[in-house]
C-alpha positions as CSV (number, residue, x, y, z in Angstrom):
1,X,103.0,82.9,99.0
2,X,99.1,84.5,98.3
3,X,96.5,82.5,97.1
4,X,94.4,83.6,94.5
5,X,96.4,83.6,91.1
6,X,99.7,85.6,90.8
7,X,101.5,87.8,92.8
8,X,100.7,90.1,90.1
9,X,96.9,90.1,90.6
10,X,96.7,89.9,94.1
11,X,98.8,93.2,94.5
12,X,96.7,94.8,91.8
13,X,93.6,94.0,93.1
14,X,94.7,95.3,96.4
15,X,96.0,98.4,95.8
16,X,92.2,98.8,93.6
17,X,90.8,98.9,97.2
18,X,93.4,100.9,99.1
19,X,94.9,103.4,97.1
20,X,98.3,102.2,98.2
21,X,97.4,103.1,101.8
22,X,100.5,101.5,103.7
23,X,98.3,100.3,107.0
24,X,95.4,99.4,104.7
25,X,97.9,97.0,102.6
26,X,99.6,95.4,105.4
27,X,96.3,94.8,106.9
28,X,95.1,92.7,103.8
29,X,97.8,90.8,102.5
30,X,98.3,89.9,106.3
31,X,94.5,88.7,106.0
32,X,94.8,86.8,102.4
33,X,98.2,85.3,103.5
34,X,96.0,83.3,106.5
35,X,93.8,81.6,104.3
36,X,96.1,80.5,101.9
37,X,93.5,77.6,100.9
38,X,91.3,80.3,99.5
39,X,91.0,82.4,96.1
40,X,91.5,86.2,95.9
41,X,88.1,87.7,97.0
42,X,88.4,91.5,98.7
43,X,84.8,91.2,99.5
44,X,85.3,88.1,101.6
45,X,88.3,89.4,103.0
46,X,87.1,92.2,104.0
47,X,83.9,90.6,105.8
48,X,86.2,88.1,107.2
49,X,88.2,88.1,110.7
50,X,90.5,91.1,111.1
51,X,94.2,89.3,110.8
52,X,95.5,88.0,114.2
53,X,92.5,88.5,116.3
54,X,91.0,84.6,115.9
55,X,88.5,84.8,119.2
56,X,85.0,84.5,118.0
57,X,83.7,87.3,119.3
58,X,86.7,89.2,117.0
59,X,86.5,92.2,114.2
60,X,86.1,92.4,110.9
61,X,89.1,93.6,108.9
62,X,86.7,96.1,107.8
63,X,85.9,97.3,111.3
64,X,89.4,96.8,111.6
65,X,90.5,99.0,109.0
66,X,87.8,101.5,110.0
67,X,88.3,101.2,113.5
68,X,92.5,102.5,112.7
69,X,91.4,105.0,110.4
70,X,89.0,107.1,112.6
71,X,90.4,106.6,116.4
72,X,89.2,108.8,118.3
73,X,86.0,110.2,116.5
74,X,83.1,109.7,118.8
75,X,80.1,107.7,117.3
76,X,77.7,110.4,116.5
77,X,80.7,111.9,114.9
78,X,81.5,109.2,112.9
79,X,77.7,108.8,111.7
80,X,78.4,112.1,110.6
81,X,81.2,111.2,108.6
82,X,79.6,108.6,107.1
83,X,76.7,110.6,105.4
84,X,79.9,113.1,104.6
85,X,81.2,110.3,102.4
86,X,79.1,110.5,99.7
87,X,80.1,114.0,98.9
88,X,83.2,113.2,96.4
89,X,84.7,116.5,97.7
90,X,85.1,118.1,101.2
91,X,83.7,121.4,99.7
92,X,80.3,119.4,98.9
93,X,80.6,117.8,102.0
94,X,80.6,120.9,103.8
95,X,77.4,122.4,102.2
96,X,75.7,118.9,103.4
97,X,76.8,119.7,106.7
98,X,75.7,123.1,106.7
99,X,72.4,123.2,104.8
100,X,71.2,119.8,104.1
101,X,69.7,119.3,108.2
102,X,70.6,115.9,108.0
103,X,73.7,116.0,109.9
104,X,72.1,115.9,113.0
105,X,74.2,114.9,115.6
106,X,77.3,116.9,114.8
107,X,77.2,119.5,117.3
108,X,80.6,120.8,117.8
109,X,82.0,118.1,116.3
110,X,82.8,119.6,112.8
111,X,86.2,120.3,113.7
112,X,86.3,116.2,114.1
113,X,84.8,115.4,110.9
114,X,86.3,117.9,108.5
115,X,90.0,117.4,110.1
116,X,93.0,117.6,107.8
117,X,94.0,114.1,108.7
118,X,90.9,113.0,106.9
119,X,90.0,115.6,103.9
120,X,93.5,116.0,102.8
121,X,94.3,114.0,99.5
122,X,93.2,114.8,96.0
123,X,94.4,117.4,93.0
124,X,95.1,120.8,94.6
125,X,92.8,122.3,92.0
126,X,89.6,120.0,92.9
127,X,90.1,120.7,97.0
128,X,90.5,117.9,100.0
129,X,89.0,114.4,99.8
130,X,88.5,111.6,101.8
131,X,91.4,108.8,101.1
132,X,90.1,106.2,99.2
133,X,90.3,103.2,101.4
134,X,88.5,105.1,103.9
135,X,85.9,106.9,101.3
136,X,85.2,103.2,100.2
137,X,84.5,102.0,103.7
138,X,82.3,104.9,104.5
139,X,80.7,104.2,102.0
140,X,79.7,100.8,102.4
141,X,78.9,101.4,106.0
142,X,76.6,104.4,104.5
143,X,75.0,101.4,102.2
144,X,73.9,99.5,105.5
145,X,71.5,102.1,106.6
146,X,67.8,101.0,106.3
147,X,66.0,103.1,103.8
148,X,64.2,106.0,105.2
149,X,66.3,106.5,108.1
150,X,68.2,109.7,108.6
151,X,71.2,110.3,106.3
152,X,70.3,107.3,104.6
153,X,72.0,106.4,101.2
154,X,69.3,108.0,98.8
155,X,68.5,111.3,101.3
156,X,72.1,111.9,101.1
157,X,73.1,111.4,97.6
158,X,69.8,112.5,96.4
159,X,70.6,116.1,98.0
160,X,73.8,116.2,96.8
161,X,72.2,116.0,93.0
162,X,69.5,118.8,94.1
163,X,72.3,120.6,95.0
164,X,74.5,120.2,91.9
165,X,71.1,120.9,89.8
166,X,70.9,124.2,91.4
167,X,74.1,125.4,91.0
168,X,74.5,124.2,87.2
169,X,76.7,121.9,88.3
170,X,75.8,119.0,85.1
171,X,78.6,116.8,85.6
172,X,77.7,116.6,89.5
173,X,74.7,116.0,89.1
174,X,75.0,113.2,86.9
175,X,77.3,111.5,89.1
176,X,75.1,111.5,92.3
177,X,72.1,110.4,90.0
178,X,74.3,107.2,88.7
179,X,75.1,106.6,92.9
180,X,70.7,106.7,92.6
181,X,70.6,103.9,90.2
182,X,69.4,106.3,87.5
183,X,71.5,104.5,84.7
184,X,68.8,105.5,81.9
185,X,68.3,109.2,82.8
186,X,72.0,109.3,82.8
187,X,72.3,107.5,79.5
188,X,69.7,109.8,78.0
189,X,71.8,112.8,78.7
190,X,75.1,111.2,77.2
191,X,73.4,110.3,73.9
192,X,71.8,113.8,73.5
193,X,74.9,115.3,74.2
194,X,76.5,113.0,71.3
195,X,74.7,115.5,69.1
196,X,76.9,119.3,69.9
197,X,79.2,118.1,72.5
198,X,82.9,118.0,72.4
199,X,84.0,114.9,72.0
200,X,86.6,114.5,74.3
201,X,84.8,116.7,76.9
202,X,82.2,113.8,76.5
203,X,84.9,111.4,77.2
204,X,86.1,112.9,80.5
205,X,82.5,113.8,81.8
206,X,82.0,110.1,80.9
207,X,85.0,108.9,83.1
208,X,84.3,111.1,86.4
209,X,80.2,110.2,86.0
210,X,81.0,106.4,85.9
211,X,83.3,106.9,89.2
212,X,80.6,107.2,91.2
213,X,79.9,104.7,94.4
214,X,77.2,101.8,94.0
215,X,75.0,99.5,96.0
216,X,75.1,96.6,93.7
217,X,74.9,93.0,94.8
218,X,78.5,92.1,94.9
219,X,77.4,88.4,94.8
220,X,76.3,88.9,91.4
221,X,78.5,88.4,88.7
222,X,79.3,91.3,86.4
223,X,77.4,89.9,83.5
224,X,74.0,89.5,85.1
225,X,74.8,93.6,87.3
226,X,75.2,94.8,83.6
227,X,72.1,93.2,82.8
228,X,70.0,94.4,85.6
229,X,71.0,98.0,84.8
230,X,70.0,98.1,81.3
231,X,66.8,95.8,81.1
232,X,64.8,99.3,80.7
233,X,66.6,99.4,77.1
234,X,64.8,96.7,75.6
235,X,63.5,97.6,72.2
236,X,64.8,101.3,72.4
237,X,66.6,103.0,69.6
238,X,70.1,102.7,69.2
239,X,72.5,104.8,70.8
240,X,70.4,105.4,73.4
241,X,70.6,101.0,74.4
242,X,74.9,101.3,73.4
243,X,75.1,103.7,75.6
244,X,73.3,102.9,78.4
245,X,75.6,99.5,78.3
246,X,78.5,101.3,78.2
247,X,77.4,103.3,81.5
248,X,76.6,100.7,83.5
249,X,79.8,98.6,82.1
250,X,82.3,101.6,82.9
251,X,80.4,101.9,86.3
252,X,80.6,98.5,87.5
253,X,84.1,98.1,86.0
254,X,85.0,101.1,88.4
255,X,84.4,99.4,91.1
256,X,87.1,98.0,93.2
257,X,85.4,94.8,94.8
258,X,84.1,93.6,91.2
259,X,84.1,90.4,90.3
260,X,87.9,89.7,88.4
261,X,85.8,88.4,85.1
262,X,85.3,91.0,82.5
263,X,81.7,92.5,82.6
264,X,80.6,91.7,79.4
């Protein structure tokens, strides 16, 4: 008996987050099923006490989750990890590690980091990746850190597009620009590639750009994020303002603790 609408939704939305990670799931429904006077929200949940552990001074289920995921790593490695996140792939991840200086408390930990019980899902053509769930918590713990600290969200990502840029690497780069915030620049390349791209190459690129992780307010609803993201296309020529819509839309639809309501 889950609150938050049917049994349907609840399941859906919660294997949006986890990626049908079996520890992940259990840990969740086990969280909504204690507040059964509440709706479905993933964010909440997740900021809320781990399930079972009711003492005040108690987890998060997110430090919960994390907490399963990664036992054992120390916490310099784990800070590690966390910049490591933003690279979609372990192969990108590595080149962070290895050339980007600011991995800087690894030190023999590598093994730690780039273990196979942690970069081993994903296509076998495309190379190891993070699980999801675990990506997605990363992630959000890599959102937390203070702008201009080391390995902060916009070092990271933003050397991840320098380095995509300077290996030709388009469709990279695009995607750790839109993780920047740059929905116009990436809008501007979508519309002149309307003009001698492939359509259904545009299509795809389109899909994997609009994948990439955010910083948006979550406490904002959809409608007023989609807003935000395209006020600079005010009074500019169509398709350029259509598509810059579309971007941010398909972004903030891809992500997994969205507001329910369609972004419209």
């Amino acid at each position: 008996e889950l609150p938050g609408g049917t049994r349907r939704s609840v399941t859906s939305a919660v294997h949006r987050f986890t990626s049908g990670h079996p520890g992940a799931t259990r840990m969740m429904l086990d969280a909504i099923a204690e507040h059964p006077e509440k709706p479905l929200d993933l964010l909440g949940i997740l900021t809320g006490p781990e399930p079972g552990v009711l003492s005040p001074g108690g987890r998060t289920l997110e430090e919960g989750l994390l907490h399963r995921l990664t036992e054992g790593i120390s916490p310099e490695a784990m800070a590690d990890l966390t910049a490591c996140a933003a690279a979609r792939r372990e192969e990108a991840a590595l080149r962070l590690a290895a050339d980007s200086g600011l991995l800087t408390g690894m030190r023999g930990e590598e093994p730690v980091v780039f273990g196979a019980d942690l970069w081993r899902t994903g296509p076998p053509d495309r190379g190891p990746q993070l699980h999801p769930v675990l990506w997605r918590l990363l992630l959000r713990r890599l959102a937390l850190r203070g702008t201009g600290t080391t390995a902060d969200w916009i070092s990271v990502f933003g050397w991840l597009r320098g380095s995509c840029q300077d290996a030709g690497d388009k469709p990279g780069e695009l995607y750790y620009a839109l993780a920047l915030g740059t929905v116009e620049y990436v809008s501007q390349w979508f519309v002149r590639s309307l003009e001698h791209g492939d359509p259904a190459e545009w299509v795809r690129v389109l899909r994997y750009v609009t994948t990439a992780p955010n910083r948006l307010d979550h406490r904002q609803p959809p409608g007023s994020q989609l807003r935000a993201l395209t006020r600079w296309a005010a009074g500019k020529e169509q398709p350029l303002g259509l598509t810059g819509r579309l971007i941010a839309a398909s972004w903030i639809n891809a992500d997994p603790l969205r507001d329910r309501k369609s972004v419209v």
